[in-house]
N, C-alpha and C positions, 0 to 999 in steps of 0.2 A: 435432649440428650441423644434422641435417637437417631435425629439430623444431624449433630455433631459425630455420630457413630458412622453412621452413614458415608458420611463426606472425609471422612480417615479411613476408611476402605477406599473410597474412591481413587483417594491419593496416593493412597501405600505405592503404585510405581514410581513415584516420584519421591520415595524417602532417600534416596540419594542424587546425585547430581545425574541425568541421564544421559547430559554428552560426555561426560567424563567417563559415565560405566562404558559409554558404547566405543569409545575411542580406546581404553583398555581390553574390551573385548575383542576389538579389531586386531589390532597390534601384538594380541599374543596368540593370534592365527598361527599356527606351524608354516601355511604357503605366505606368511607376510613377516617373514623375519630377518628377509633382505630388502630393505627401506629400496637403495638404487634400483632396485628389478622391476619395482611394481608400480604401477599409475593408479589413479581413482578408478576406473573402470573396476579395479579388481574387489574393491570395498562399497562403491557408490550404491550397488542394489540394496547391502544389507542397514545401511543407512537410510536409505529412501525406506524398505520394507517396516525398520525399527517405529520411524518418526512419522508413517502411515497410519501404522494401528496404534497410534495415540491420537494423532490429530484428526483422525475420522470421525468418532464419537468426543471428541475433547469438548469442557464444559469451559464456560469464563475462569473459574476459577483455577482449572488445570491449567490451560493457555498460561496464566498468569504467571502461575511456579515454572513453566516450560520457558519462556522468556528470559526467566531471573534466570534459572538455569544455563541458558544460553550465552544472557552476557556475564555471567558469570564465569561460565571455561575461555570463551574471548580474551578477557582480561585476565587472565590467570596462564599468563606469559610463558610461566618457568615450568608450566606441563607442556614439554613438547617431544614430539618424536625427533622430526627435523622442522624445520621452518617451511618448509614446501607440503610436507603432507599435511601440519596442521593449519597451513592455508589452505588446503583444496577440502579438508573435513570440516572446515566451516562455512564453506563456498557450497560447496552439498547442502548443507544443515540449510542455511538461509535459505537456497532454492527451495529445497525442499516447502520451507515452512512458509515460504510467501507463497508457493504453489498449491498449496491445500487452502489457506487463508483467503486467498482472492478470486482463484480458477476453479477450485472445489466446492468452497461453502460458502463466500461472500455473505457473512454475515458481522451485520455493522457493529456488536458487542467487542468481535475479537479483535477488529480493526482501530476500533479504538481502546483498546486493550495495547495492542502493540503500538500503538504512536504517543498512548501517554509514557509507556514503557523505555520507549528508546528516541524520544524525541530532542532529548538533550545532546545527542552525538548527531543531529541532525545537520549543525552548521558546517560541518567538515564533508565532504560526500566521498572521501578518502576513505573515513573510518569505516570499518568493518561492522559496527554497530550501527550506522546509520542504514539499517532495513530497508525501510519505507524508499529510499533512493538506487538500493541496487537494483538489479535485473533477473526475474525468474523465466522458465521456458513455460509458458501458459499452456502446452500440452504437453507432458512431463515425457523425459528423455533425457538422460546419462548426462549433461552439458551445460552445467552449473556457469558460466562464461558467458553465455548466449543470453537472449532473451528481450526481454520490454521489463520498463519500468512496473509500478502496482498503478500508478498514476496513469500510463497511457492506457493498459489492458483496463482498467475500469470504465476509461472513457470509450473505448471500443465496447466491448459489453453494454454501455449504459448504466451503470447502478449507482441510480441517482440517491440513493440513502448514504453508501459508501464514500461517493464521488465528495458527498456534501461536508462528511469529516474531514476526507483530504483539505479540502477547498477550508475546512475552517482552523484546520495547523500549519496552512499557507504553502503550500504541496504546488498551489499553480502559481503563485509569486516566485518561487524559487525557479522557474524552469526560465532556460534561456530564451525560447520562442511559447509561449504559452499558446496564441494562437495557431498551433499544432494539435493542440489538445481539441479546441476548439473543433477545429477541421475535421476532427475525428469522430467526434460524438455528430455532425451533420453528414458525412462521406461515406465515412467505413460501414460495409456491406451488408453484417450481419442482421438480420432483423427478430433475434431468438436469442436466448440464453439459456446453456442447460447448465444446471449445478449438480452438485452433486446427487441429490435424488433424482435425478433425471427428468426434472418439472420444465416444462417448454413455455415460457415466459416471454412473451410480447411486448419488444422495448422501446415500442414508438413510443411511449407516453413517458417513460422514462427519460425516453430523448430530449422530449420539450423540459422537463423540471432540468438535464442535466445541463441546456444550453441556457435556462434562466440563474441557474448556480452560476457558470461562467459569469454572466454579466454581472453580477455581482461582484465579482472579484476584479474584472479589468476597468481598465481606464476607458481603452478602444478597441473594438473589433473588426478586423480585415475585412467586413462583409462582401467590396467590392472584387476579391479578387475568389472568394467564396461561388460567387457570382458566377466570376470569369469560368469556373472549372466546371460550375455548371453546363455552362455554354458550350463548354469541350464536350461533355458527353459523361460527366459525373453526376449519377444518381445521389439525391439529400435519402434518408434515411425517412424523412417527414416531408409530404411537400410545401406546408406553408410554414417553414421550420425560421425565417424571418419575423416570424411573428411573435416570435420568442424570444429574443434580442431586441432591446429599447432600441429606438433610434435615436436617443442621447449615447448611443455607442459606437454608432460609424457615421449621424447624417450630423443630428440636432446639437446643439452648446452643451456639454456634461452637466449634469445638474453639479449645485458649490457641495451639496451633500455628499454625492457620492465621492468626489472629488479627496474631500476632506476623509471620507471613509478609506480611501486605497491611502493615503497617507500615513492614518493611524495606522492601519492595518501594517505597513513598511515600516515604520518605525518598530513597531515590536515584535516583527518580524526579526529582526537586526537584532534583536537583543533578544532571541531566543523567545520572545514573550508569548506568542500566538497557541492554545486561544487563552489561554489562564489569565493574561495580563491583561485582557479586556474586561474582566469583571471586577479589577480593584483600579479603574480608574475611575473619578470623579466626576461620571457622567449620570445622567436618565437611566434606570433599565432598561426602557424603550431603544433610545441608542446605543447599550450593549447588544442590545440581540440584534441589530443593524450592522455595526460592524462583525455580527458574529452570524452574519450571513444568512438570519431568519428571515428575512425580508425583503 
């Protein structure tokens, strides 16, 4: 009883809708009472400041109600001011909340918190629900518009725990050059990661698990032109970072296994399936957790 007491104090901000109170709260500002005069700039701080000191300390189970919340005013059409301001106050909100999520805390509960959450609007990269495909500014500034993906900044960073969720709700199949991604966990500069406690984390090693996640998921890897940029005068992140990549992935015959694994994996991709739909087919558990990227 006293953890159930507990954890309804914890919630109490969240006993009503928060994007809903806070977009009321904005709008009945005395200086925001002429919609035409005013841009986001004039609201962005108090939104960014609102949706800060929750998602600072925020627990799984708050994140959780924060989401529903989320898509909840989205879809809830006929609360609008105008159609432009309630596009740029969700345009806020999302930055905002991948910006704390990925560049702040990187922590794999809430990530996958938000992809079971809104993975269903993921086929469309139009809708405004599908998150995990928009763009946040990974060092936060007024410009909800701007940005990277959660998918490339991960791979930049390295967070191979992270990386490995995306990679198993098919985050690198959907991308039109995935060896981009790739390039990036072996190229891009950074060799540190600070989060939000300000903990300085060494992500060579993360680099090798996150280019052994890749191969996992492709068919084939570019390694030769990998190579090339070498050559030019681009530093890898790891120097024998080769050695992490099979060579059934740019030299040797694919093995039929994996072969048949990026198959399954596309097919229920396509139908929204990934990863849920791997555990109610008629295979081994052994080969569940194979196409589900344990191995």
């Amino acid at each position: 009883m006293s953890d159930l007491f507990r954890l309804n104090c914890k919630l109490s901000w969240l006993k009503n809708n928060i994007f809903i109170d806070l977009m009321e709260r904005i709008v009945r500002r005395p200086s925001l009472q002429f919609p035409g005069q005013w841009g986001y700039h004039c609201y962005e701080p108090r939104i960014y400041r609102t949706l800060a000191k929750i998602l600072r300390n925020i627990e799984p189970e708050e994140f959780d109600i924060l989401i529903t919340d989320y898509i909840t005013f989205v879809k809830r059409t006929q609360y609008l001011h105008s159609k432009q301001v309630n596009h740029e106050f969700s345009e806020i909100c999302a930055n905002t909340i991948l910006y704390w999520i990925f560049a702040r805390k990187g922590n794999p509960q809430l990530v996958e918190l938000l992809m079971k959450k809104t993975k269903e609007y993921c086929q469309d990269r139009s809708c405004s629900l599908a998150l995990i495909l928009r763009t946040f500014t990974p060092v936060y500034c007024p410009s909800p518009p701007s940005g990277i993906t959660p998918l490339l900044y991960v791979a930049q960073t390295r967070q191979s725990s992270i990386l490995k969720i995306l990679l198993q709700y098919g985050l690198l199949e959907r991308e039109k050059n995935p060896e981009d991604i790739v390039f990036k966990i072996v190229f891009y500069p950074s060799r540190i990661r600070i989060m939000d406690d300000h903990e300085l984390i060494d992500i060579q090693e993360d680099a090798k698990i996150c280019l052994q996640l890749c191969a996992r998921v492709l068919r084939c890897i570019p390694v030769s032109e990998f190579k090339r940029q070498q050559h030019f005068g681009r530093h890898p992140i790891i120097s024998n970072w080769l050695d992490y990549i099979p060579p059934a992935r740019y030299a040797a015959t694919c093995e039929l296994l994996h072969l048949c694994r990026v198959t399954i994996r596309k097919k229920l991709l396509t139908s929204n399936m990934l990863p849920d739909g791997i555990f109610i087919l008629p295979v081994p558990v052994l080969l569940q957790h194979y196409l589900n990227l344990e191995k």
